[in-house]
C-alpha positions in Angstrom: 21.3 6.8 -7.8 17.8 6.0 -9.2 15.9 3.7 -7.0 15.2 0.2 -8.0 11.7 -1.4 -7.0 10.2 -5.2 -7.7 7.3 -5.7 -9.8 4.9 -8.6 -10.7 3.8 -8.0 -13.8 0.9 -11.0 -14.6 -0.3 -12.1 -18.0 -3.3 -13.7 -18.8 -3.3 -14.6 -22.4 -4.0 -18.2 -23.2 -4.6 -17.3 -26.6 -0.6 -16.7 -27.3 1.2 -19.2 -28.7 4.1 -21.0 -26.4 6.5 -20.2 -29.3 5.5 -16.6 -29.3 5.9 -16.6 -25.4 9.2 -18.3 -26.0 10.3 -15.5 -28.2 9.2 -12.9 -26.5 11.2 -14.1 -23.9 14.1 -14.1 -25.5 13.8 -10.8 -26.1 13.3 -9.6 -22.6 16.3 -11.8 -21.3 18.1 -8.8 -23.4 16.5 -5.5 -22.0 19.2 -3.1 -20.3 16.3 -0.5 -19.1 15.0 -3.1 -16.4 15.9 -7.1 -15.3 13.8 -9.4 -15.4 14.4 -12.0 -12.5 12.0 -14.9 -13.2 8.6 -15.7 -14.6 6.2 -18.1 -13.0 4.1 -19.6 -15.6 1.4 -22.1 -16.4 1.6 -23.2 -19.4 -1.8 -25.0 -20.0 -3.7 -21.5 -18.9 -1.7 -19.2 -20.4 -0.8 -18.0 -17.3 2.1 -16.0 -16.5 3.7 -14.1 -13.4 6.9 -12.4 -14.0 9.5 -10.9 -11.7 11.0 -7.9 -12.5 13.3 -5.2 -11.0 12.7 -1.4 -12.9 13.3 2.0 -11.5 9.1 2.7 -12.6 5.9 0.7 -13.4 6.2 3.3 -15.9 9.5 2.0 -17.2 8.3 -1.7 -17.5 5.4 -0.2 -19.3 7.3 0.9 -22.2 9.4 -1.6 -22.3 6.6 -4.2 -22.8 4.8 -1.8 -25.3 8.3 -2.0 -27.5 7.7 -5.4 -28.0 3.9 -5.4 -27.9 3.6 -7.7 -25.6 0.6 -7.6 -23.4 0.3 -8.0 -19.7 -3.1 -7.1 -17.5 -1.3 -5.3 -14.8 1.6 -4.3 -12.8 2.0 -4.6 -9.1 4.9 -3.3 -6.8 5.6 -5.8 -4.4 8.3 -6.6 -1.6 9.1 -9.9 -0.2 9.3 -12.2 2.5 10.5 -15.6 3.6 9.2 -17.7 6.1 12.9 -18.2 7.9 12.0 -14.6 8.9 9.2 -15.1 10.9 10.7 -17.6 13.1 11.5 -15.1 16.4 15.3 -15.7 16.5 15.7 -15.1 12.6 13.3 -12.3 12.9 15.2 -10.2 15.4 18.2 -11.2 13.2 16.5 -9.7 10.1 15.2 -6.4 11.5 18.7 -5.3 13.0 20.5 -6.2 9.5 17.7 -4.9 7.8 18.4 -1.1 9.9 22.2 -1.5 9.1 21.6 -2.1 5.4 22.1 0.6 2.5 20.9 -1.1 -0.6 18.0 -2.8 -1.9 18.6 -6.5 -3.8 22.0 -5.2 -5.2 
């Protein structure tokens, strides 16, 4: 079973066009190798932080050069919610968390 990690991958290109972002998008929404989750995005910078879950920073990296799309870089991340940090929710989480066998799926 191949592992699956989240990535941010940020873009900073204010010179693209909101139609070509737009269409870009549409083509992503279609990728198999990867899934994107959700972009972040300000629109009036050109501004835009994506979600995405691959197997590889390697994997997103080719996917994005198929479409020659450009991105400044890409960042493994993992996440937290504030609910977790509360001390009742937090024990709660970490004993789950030690039962679990899968990662978001």
């Amino acid at each position: 079973m191949t592992k699956i990690t989240k990535f941010i991958v940020y873009h900073d290109a204010p010179e693209i066009s909101w139609e070509k972002v737009e269409e870009n998008w549409r083509k992503l929404a279609n990728v198999e190798e990867a899934k994107w989750l959700r972009t972040y995005y300000n629109k009036e910078k050109g501004v835009r932080y994506c979600i995405w879950l691959a197997s590889s920073e390697e994997e997103l990296r080719e996917i994005f050069n198929k479409f020659a799309i450009s991105l400044e870089t890409i960042v493994e991340v993992e996440e937290t919610v504030p609910d977790l940090w509360g001390k009742k929710r937090w024990k709660e989480h970490l004993a789950a968390e030690s039962e679990a066998d899968t990662l978001a799926f």
